[in-house]
Backbone as JSON, one array per atom type, in Angstrom:
{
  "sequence": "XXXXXXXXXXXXXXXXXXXXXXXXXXXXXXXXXXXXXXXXXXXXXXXXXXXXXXXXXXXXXXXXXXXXXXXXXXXXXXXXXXXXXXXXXXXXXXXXXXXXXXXXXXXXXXXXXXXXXXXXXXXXX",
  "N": [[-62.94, 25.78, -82.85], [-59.62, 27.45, -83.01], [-59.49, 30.44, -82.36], [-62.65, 31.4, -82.69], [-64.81, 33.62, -82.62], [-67.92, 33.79, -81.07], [-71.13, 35.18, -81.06], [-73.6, 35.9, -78.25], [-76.89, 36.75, -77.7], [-79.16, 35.59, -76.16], [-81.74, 33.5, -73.88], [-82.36, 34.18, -70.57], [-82.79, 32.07, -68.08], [-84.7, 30.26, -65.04], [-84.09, 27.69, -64.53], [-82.48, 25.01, -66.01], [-84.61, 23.15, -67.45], [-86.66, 22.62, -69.97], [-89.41, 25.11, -70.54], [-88.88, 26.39, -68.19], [-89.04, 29.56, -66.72], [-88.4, 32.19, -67.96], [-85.88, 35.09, -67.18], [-84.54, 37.08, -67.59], [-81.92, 37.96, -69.9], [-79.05, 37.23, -71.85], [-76.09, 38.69, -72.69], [-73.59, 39.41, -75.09], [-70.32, 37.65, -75.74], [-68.23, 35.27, -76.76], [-64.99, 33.33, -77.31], [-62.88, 31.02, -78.84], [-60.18, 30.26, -77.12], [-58.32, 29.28, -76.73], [-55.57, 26.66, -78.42], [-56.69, 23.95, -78.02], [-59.04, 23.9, -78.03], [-60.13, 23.8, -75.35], [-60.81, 25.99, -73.93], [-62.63, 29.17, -73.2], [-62.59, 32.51, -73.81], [-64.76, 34.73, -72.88], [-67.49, 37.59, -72.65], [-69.74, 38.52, -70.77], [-72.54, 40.07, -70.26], [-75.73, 39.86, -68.07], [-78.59, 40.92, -68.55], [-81.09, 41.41, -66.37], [-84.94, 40.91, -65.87], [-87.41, 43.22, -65.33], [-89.89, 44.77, -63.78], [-90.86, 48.36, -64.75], [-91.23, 51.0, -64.24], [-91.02, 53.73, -64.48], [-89.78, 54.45, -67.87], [-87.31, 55.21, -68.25], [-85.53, 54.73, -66.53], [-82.52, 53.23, -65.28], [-81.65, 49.4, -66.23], [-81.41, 46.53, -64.74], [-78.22, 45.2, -64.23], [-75.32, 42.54, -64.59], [-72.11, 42.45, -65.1], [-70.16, 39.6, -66.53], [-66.39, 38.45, -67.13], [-63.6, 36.34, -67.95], [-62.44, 33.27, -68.47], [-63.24, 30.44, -69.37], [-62.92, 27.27, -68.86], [-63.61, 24.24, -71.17], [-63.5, 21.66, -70.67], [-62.84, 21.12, -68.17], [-65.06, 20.81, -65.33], [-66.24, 22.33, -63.95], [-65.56, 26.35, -63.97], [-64.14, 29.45, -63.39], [-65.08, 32.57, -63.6], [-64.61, 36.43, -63.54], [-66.79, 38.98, -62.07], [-67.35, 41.73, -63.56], [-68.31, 44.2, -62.74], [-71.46, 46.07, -62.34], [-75.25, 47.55, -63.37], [-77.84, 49.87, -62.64], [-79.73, 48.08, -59.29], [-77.27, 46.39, -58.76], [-75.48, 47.93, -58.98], [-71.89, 48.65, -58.18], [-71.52, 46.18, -57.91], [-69.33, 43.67, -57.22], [-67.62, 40.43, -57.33], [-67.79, 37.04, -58.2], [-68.16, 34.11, -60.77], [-69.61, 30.5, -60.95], [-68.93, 28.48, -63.29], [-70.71, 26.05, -64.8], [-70.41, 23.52, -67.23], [-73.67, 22.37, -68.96], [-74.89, 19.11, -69.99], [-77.24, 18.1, -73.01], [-79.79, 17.48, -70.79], [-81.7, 14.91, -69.28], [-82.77, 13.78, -71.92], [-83.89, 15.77, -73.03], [-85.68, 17.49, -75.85], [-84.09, 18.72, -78.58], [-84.12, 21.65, -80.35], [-82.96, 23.81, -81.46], [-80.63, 22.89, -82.21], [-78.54, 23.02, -80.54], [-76.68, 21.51, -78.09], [-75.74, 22.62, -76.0], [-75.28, 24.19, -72.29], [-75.26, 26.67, -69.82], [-74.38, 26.66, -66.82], [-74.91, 29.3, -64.03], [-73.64, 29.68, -60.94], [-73.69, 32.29, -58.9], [-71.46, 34.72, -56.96], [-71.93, 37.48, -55.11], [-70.99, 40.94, -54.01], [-72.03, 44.28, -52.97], [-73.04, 47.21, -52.86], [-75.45, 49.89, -52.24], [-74.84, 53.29, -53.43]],
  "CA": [[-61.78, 26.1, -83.61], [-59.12, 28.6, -82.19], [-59.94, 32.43, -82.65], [-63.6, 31.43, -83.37], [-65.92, 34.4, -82.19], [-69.55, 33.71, -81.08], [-72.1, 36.24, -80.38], [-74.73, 35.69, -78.01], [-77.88, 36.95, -77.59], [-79.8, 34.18, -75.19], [-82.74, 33.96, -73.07], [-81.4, 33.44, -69.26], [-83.91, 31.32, -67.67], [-84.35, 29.85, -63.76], [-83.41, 26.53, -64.79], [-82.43, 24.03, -67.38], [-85.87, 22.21, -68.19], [-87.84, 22.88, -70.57], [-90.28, 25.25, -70.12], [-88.47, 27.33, -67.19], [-89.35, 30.88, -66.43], [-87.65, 33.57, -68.5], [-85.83, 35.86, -65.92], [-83.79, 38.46, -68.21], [-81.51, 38.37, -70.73], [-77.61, 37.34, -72.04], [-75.78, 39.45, -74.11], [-72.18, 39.12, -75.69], [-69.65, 36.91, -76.96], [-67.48, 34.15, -76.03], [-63.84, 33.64, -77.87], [-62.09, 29.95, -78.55], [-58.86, 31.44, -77.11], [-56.79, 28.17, -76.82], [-55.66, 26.08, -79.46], [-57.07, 22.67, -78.28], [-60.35, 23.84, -77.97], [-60.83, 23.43, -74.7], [-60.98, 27.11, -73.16], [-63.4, 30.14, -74.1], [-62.71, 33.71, -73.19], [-66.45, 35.38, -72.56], [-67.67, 38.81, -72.07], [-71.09, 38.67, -71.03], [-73.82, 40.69, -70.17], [-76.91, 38.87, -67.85], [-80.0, 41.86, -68.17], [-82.55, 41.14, -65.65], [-86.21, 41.37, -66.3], [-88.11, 44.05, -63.95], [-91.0, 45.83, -64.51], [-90.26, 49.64, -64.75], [-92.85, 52.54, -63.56], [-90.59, 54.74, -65.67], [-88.87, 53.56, -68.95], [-86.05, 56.23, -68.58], [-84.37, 53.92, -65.35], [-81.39, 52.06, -65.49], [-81.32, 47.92, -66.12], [-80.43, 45.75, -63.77], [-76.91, 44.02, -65.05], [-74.36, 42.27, -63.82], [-71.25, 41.86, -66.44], [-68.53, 39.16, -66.32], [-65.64, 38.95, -68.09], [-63.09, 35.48, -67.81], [-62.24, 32.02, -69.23], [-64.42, 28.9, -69.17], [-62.63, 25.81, -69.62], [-65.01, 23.58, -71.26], [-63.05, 20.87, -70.56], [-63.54, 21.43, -66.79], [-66.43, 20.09, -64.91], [-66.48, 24.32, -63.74], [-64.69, 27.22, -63.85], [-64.71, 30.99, -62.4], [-65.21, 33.82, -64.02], [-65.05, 37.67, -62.39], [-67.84, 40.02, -62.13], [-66.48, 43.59, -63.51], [-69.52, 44.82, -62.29], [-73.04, 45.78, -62.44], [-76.07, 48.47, -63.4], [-79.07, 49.19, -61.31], [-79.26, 47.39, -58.22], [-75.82, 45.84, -58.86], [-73.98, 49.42, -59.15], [-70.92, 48.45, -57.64], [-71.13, 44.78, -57.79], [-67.83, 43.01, -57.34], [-67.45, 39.1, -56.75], [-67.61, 35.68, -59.23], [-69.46, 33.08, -60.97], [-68.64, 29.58, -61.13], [-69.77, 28.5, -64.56], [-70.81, 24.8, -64.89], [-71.23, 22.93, -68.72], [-74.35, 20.95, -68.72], [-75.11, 18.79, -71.44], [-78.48, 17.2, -72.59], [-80.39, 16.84, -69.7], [-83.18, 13.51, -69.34], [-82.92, 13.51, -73.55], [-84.88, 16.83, -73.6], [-85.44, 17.81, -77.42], [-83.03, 20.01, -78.66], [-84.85, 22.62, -81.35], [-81.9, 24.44, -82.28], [-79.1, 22.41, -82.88], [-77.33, 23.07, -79.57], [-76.6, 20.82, -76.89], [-74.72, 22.68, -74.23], [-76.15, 25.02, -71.49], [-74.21, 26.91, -69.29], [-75.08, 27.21, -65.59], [-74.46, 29.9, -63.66], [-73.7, 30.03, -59.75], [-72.7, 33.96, -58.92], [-71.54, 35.47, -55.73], [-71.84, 38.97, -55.14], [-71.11, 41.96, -52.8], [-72.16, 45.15, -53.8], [-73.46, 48.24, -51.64], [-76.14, 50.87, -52.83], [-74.54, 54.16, -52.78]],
  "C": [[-61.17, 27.39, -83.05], [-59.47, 29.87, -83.16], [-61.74, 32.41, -83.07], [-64.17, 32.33, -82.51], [-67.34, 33.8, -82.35], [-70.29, 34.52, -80.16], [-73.11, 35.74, -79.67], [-75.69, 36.45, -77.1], [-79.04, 36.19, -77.41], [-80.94, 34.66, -74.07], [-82.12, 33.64, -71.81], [-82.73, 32.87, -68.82], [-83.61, 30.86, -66.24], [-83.66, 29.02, -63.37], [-83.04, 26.35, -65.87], [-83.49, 23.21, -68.21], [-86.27, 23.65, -68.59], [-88.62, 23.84, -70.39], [-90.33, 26.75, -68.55], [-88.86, 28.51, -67.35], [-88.08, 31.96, -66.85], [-87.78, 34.5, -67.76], [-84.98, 36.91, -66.65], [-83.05, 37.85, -70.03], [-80.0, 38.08, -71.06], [-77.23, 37.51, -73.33], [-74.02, 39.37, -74.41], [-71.57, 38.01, -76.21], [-68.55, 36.01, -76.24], [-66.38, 33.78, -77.29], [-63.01, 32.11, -77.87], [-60.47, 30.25, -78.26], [-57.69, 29.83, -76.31], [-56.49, 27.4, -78.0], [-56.05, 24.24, -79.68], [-58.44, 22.83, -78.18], [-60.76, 24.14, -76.62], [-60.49, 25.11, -73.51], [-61.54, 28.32, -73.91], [-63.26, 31.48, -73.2], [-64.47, 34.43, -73.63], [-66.24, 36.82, -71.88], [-68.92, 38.54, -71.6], [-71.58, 39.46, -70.01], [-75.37, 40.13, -69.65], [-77.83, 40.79, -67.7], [-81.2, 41.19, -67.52], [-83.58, 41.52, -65.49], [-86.9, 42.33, -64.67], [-89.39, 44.82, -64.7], [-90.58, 47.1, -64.09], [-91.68, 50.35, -64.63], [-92.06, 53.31, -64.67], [-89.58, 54.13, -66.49], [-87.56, 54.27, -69.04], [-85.09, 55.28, -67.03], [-83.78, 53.27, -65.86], [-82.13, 50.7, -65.31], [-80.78, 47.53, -64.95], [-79.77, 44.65, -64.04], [-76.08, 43.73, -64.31], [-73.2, 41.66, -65.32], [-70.37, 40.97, -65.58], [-67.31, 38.98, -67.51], [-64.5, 37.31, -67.64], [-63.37, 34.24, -68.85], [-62.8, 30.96, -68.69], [-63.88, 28.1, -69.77], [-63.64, 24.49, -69.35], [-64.46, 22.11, -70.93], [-62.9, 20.24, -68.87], [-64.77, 20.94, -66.67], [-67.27, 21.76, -64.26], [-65.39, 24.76, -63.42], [-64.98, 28.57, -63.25], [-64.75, 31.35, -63.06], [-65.71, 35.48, -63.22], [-65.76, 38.18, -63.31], [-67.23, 40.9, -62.17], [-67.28, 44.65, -62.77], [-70.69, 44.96, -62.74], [-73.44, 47.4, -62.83], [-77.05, 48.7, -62.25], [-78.9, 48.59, -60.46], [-78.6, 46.73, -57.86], [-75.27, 46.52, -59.16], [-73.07, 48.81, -57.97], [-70.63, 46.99, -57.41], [-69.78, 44.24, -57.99], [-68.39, 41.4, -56.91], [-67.09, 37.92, -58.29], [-68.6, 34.96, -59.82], [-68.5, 31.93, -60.94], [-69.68, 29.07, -61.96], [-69.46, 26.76, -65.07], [-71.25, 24.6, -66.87], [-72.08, 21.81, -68.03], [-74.93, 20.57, -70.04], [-76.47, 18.33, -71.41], [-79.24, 16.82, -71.65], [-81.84, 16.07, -69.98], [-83.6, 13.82, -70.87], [-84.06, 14.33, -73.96], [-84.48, 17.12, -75.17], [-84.98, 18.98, -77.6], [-83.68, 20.43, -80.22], [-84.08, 23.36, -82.04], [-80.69, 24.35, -82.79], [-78.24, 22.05, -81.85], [-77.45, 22.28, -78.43], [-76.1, 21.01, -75.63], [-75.43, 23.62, -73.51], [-75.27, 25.3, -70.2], [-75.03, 27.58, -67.82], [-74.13, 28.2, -64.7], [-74.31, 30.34, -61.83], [-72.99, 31.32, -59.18], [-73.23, 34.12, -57.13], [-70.79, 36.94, -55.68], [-71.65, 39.33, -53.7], [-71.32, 43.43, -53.78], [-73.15, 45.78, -52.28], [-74.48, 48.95, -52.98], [-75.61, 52.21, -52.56], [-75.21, 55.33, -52.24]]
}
């Protein structure tokens, strides 16, 4: 429904099955910002898991910020940038809907799953 806000706070994982290896972290919110439904403005936030020697270091993030039409088979979205070993990250994602895959059981209600193919450039300064 248009103007609907949804927050999310998601596990990012390697894959789509089942069972995959929890690799960080997605944080923010995604925006029904057309009025047929079929396009979502997104902020998000991927935190990637690291082990830390000292708890006072920066995260390692990469934000994007763009529109995902779900109605699309994929769409882009830009990288504003990054923390930690993505300080200065610039580039894209191209952000696939995948639905149901091989009639895995769905536990929480939701059926969609959003894949993420990102290309970066980014220097260490």
């Amino acid at each position: 429904m248009f103007g609907t806000i949804t927050v999310v706070d998601d596990e990012l994982t390697e894959s789509h099955e089942l069972g995959s290896a929890v690799i960080g972290k997605a944080q923010g919110f995604y925006l029904a910002s057309s009025l047929d439904g079929t396009s979502q403005t997104l902020s998000l936030t991927v935190l990637l898991d690291r082990e830390h020697e000292h708890h006072d270091t920066l995260d390692d993030a990469i934000s994007f910020f763009g529109v995902h039409r779900t109605a699309s088979h994929a769409s882009q979205v830009a990288v504003i940038g990054g923390t930690g070993k993505f300080e200065h990250a610039k580039g894209y994602a191209i952000v696939e809907t995948l639905h149901n895959q091989n009639n895995q059981h769905i536990t929480d209600g939701q059926d969609t799953i959003l894949h993420f193919s990102v290309y970066l450039t980014y220097y260490k300064a």
